[in-house]
C-alpha positions as CSV (number, residue, x, y, z in Angstrom):
1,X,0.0,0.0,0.0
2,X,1.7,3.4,-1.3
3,X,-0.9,5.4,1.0
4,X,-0.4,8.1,-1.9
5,X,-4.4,9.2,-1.5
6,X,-4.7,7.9,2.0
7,X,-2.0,10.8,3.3
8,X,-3.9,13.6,2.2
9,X,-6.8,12.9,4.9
10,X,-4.7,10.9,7.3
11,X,-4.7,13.8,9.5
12,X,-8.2,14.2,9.9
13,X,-9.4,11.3,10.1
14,X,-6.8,10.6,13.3
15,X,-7.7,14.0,15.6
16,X,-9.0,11.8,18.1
17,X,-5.5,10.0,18.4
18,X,-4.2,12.7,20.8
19,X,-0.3,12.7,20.0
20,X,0.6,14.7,22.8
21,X,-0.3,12.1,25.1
22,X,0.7,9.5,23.5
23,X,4.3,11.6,23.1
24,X,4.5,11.8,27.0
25,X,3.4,8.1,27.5
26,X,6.4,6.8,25.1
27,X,9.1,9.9,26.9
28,X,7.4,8.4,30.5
29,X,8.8,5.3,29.1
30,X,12.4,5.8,28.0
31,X,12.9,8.4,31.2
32,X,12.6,5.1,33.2
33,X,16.1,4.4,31.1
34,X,17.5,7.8,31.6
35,X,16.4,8.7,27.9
36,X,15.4,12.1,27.9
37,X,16.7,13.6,24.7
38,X,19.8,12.3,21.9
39,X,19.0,10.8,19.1
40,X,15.6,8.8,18.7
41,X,14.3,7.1,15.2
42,X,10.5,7.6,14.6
43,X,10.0,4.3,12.7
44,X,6.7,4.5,10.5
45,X,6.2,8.0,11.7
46,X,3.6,8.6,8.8
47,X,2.5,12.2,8.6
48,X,5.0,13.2,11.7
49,X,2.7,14.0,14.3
50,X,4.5,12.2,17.1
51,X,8.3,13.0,15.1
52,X,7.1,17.1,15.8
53,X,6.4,15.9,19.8
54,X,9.7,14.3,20.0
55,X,11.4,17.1,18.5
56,X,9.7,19.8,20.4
57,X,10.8,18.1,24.0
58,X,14.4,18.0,23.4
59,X,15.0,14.7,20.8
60,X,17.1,15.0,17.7
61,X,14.5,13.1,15.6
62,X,14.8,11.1,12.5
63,X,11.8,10.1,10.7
64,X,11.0,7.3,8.4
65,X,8.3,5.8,6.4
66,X,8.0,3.6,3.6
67,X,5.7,6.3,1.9
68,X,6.7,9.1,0.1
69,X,3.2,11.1,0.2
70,X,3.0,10.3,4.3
71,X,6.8,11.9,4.7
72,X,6.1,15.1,2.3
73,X,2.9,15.8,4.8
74,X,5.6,14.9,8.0
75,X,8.0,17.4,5.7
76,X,5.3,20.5,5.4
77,X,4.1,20.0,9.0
78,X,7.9,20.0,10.5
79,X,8.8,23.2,9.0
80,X,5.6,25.2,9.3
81,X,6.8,24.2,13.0
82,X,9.8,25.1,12.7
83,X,11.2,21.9,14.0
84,X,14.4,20.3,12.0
85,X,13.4,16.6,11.6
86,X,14.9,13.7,9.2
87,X,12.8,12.5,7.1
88,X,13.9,9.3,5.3
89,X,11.5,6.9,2.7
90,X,12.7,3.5,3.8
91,X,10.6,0.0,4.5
92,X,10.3,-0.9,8.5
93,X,12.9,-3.7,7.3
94,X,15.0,-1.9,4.7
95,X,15.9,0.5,7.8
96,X,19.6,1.9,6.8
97,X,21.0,5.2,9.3
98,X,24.1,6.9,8.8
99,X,25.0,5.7,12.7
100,X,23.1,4.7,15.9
101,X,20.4,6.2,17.4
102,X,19.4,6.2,21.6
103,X,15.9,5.1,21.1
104,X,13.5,3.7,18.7
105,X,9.7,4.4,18.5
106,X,7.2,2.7,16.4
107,X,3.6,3.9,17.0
108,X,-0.1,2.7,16.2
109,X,-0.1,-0.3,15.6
110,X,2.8,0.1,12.4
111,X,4.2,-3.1,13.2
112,X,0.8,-5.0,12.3
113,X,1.2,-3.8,8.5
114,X,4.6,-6.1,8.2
115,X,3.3,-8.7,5.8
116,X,4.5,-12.4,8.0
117,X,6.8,-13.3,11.0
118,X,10.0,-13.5,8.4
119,X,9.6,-9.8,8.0
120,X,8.9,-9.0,11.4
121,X,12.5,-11.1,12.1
122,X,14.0,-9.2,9.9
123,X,13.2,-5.8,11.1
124,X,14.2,-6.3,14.5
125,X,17.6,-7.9,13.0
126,X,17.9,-4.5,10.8
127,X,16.8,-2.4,13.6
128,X,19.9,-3.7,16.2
129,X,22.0,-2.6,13.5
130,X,21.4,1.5,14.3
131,X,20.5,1.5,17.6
132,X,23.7,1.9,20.6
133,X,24.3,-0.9,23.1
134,X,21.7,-1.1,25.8
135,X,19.2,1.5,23.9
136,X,15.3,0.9,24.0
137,X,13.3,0.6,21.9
138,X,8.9,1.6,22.6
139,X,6.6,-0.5,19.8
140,X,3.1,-1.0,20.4
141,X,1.3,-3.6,18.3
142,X,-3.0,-4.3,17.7
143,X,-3.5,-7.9,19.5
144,X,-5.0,-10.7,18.6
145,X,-8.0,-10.0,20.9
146,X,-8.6,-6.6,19.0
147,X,-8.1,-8.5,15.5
148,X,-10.6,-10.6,16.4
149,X,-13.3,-9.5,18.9
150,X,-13.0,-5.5,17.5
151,X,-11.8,-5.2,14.2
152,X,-13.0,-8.6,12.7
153,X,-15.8,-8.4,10.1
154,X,-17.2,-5.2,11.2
155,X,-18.1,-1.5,9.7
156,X,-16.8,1.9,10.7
157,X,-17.7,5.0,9.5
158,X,-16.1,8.1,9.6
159,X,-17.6,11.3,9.4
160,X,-15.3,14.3,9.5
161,X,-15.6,18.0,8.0
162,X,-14.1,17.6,4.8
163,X,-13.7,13.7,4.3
164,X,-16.3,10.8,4.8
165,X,-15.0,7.7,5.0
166,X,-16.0,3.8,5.5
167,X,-13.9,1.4,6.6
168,X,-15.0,-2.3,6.3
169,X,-12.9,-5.4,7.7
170,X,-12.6,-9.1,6.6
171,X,-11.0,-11.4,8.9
172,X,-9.2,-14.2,7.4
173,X,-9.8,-17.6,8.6
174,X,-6.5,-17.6,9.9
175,X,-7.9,-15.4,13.2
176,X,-4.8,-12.9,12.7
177,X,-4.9,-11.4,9.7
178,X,-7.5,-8.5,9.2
179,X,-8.3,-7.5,5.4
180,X,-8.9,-3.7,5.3
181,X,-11.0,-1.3,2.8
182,X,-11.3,1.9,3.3
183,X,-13.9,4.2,1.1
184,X,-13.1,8.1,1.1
185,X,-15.4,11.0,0.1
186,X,-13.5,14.2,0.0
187,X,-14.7,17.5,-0.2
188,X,-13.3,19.6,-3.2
189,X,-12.9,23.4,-3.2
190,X,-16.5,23.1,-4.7
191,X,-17.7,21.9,-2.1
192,X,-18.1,18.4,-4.2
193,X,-16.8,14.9,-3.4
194,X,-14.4,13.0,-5.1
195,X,-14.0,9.3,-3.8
196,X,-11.2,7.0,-3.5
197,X,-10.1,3.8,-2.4
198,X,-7.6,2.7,-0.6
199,X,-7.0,-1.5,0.7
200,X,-4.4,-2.8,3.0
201,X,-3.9,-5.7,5.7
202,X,-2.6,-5.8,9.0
203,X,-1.5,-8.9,11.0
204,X,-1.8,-9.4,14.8
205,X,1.5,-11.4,15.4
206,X,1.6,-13.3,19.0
207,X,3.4,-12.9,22.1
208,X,5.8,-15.9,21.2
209,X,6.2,-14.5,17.8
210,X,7.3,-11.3,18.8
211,X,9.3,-12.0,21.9
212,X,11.2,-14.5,19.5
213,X,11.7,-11.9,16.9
214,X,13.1,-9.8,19.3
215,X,15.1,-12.2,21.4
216,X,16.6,-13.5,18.3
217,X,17.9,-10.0,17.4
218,X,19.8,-9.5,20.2
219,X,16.8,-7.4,22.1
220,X,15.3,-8.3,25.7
221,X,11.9,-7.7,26.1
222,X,11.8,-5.7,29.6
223,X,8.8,-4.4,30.0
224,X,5.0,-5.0,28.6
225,X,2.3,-2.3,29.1
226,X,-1.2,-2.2,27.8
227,X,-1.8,1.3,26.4
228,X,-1.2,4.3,28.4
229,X,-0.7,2.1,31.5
230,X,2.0,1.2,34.1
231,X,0.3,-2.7,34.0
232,X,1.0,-5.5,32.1
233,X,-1.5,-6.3,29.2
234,X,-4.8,-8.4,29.9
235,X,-6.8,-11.3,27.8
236,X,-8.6,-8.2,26.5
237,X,-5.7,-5.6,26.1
238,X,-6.6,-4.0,22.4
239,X,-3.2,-2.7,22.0
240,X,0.0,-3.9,24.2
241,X,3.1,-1.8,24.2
242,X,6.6,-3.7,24.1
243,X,9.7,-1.9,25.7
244,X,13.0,-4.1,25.0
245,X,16.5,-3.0,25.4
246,X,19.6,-4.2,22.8
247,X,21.6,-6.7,24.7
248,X,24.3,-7.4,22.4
């Protein structure tokens, strides 16, 4: 998925996501490893909302996405902010820096759109590549409960000033793997809409498959939250946040 339409209305279709929090929630995080500001690598950043966060509380940020339309939004947004941000177009697992970074932060659910359990091994076995000796790294990831109990076969619809949009969901018979189509309706500057389409899938890999990925790369897995929470995720956690460190 190039998300080439898909970035135009990203933004306001995702005001309810609340990046500021979700910005202090991740810093919360790596303060608990004395990581309060260096280098940190917004992987997947999309449009840059959570990138701008970062930079504004004291991070050098570098931002990266596999798609180009997503990182010229990140690109506009950063310097009508006046915040100096790194944008690079790379793949999760295609990840290449120019050295190491402190931190790593992958947000909403980013990880879910790698395609099977070789990519996600292989990201993680990229990632310890540019990130320094006992750096953490924050992911969060949609469970399997959320795949399948909230997402499954169900309809959403979005109705937002300039953009409508309907989502629809197919779950596979696998009980992972979410099929995703989203309809848009945009408002023109007279006043008509045009629509697009845009379709994707996400997986929701398991516990074992992602502490293996991880382990495997040299990571630790030190912490599990379930969102914006101190507590470790329950049968019904909709999204679980992974905090592992790079042991060797």
């Amino acid at each position: 998925m190039s998300y080439s339409s898909f970035a135009s209305v990203y933004d306001e279709l995702t005001l309810n996501v609340d990046y500021k929090r979700r910005a202090e929630y991740i810093m919360s995080i790596l303060a608990d490893y004395d990581i309060k500001d260096g280098l940190l690598l917004d992987l997947a950043c999309g449009t840059g909302s959570l990138s701008l966060e970062f930079s504004k509380n004291g991070f050098e940020v570098i931002g990266t996405d596999a798609s180009p339309d997503m990182l010229m939004e990140a690109q506009n947004k950063a310097a009508e902010a006046g915040e100096n941000i790194l944008f690079l177009c790379q793949r999760m697992e295609e990840t290449d820096l120019y050295g190491t970074v402190r931190a790593i932060v992958c947000s909403l659910d980013s990880i879910n759109h790698l395609s099977n359990v070789t990519e996600l091994n292989k990201t993680f076995n990229t990632l310890k590549n540019f990130i320094d000796d006992g750096g953490i790294m924050v992911f969060d990831v949609n469970t399997v409960y959320k795949h399948q109990k909230i997402l499954g076969n169900n309809t959403f619809v979005y109705d937002e000033k300039n953009v409508f949009c309907v989502w629809q969901n197919n779950l596979y018979d696998d009980g992972v793997t979410v099929g995703i189509n989203l309809d848009f309706f945009v408002k023109d500057d007279k006043n008509k809409y045009n629509r697009f389409t845009e379709s994707f899938k996400e997986i929701a890999f398991t516990d074992a498959e992602i502490t293996n990925a991880v382990e495997s790369a040299g990571f630790k897995v030190v912490k599990k939250y379930a969102e914006f929470s101190c507590s470790a995720p329950k049968e019904d956690t909709q999204r679980a946040y992974y905090v592992i460190r790079r042991e060797y």
